[in-house]
N, C-alpha and C positions, 0 to 999 in steps of 0.2 A: 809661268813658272811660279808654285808656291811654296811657304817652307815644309818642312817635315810634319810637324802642328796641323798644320793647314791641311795636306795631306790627308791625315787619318781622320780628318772629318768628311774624309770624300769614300770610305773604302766599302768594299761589298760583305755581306751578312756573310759570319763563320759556319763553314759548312758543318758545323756539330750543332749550330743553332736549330733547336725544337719547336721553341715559341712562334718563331715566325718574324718577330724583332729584334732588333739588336739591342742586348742591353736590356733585354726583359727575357726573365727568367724562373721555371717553377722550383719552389723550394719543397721538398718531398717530406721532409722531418717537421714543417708546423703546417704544409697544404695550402699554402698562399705563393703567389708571383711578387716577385722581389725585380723594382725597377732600379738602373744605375747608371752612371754615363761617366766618361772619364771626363779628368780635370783639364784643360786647357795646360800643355805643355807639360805636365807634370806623368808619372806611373800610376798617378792615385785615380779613384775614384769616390763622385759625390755617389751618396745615396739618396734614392729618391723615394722609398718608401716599398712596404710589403703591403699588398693589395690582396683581398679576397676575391677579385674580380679582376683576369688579365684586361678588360677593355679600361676598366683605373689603372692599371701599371703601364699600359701604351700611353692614356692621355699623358702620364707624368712625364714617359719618358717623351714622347713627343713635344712637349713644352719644354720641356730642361734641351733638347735640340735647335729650338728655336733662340731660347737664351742665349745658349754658346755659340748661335755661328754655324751649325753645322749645315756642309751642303745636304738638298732637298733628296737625292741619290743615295746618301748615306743608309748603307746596310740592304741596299737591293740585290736582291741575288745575283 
């Protein structure tokens, strides 16, 4: 049993997700991937930066995962 937090560090990739990550996404209006991951119990999100290359916006968010905890499962389809 873990709490709610805890939780949504375990869940599966949203079926509207393009990219293929969770939390990494193409911005059409400047043509770069924009990485982000939510805050630890909060609604907000950290940003992790606009990448001209999605495999830099996976490494960010893939280490910003590692930071906070999230389970290895997180965002598999």
């Amino acid at each position: 049993e873990v709490s709610r937090s805890d939780n949504c560090k375990n869940l599966p990739m949203h079926k509207r997700n393009k990219s293929g990550i969770t939390g990494v996404h193409y911005n059409a209006a400047n043509g770069k991937w924009l990485a982000k991951i939510g805050q630890h119990g909060t609604d907000t999100y950290e940003y992790l930066g606009v990448y001209e290359h999605l495999e830099d916006a996976i490494a960010a968010r893939k280490a910003a995962e590692v930071r906070h905890g999230y389970h290895e499962n997180h965002g598999r389809p």
